[in-house]
C-alpha positions in Angstrom: 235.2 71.4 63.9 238.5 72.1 62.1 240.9 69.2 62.7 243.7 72.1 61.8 244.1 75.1 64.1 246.8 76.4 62.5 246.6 80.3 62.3 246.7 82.2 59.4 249.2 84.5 58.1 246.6 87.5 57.4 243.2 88.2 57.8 240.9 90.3 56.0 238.1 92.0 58.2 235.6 92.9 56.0 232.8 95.8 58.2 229.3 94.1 57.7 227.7 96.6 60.1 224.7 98.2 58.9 225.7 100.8 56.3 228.4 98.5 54.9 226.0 96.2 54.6 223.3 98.3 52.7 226.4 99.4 50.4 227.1 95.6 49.9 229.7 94.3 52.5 227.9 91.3 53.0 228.5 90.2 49.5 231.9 91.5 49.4 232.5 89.2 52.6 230.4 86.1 50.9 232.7 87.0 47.6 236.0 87.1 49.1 235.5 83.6 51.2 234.2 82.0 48.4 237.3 83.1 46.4 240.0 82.0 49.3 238.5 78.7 49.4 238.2 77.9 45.5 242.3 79.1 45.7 243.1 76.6 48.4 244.3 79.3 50.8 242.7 78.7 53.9 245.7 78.4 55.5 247.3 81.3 54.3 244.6 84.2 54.2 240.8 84.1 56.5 237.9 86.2 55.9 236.0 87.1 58.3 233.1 89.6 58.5 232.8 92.1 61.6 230.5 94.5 62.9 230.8 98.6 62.4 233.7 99.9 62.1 233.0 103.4 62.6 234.2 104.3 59.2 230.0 104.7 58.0 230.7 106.7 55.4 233.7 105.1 53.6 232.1 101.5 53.3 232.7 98.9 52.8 235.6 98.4 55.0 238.5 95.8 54.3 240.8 95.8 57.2 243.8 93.4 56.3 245.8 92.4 59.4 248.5 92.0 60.4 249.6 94.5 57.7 247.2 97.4 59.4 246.0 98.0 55.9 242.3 99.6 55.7 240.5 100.5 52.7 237.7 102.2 51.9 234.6 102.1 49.4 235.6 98.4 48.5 233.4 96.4 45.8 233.8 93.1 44.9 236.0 94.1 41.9 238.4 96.1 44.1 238.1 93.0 46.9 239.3 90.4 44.4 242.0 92.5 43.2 243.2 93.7 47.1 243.1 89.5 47.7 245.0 89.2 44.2 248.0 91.5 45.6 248.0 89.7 49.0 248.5 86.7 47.3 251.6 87.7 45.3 253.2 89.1 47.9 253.6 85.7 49.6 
């Protein structure tokens, strides 16, 4: 268990339910964690996979919270850069 609970300042949900999946949300989930831990930016950003979001037919889904930013048909291309932009921002 994490010896730090401190909360991060966004979150990206990314849908893993079963068509986001099939269009490749689990890798864009596995992608995104994997580049939020080789930035150091644990702190600042988590990834965390979810079920369905209802949105089937515009999957993947990145949901980025608290911002209430949703967007549709993301890749791992698209992912990095959406993390990218996050990331200057702050």
């Amino acid at each position: 268990m994490s010896k730090d609970l401190r909360a991060p300042e966004c979150v990206l949900y990314v849908c893993c339910g079963g068509k986001c999946k099939k269009r490749g949300g689990k890798e864009l989930y596995r992608s995104l964690k994997s580049e939020v831990k080789s930035r150091k930016q644990k702190h600042a950003v988590q990834v965390i996979k979810t079920g369905c979001t209802d949105r089937c037919k515009h999957g993947p889904i990145v949901a980025l919270m608290p911002q209430n930013e949703w967007h549709q048909n993301v890749d791992q291309h698209r992912g990095r850069h959406i993390l990218h932009d996050l990331l200057e921002r702050k």
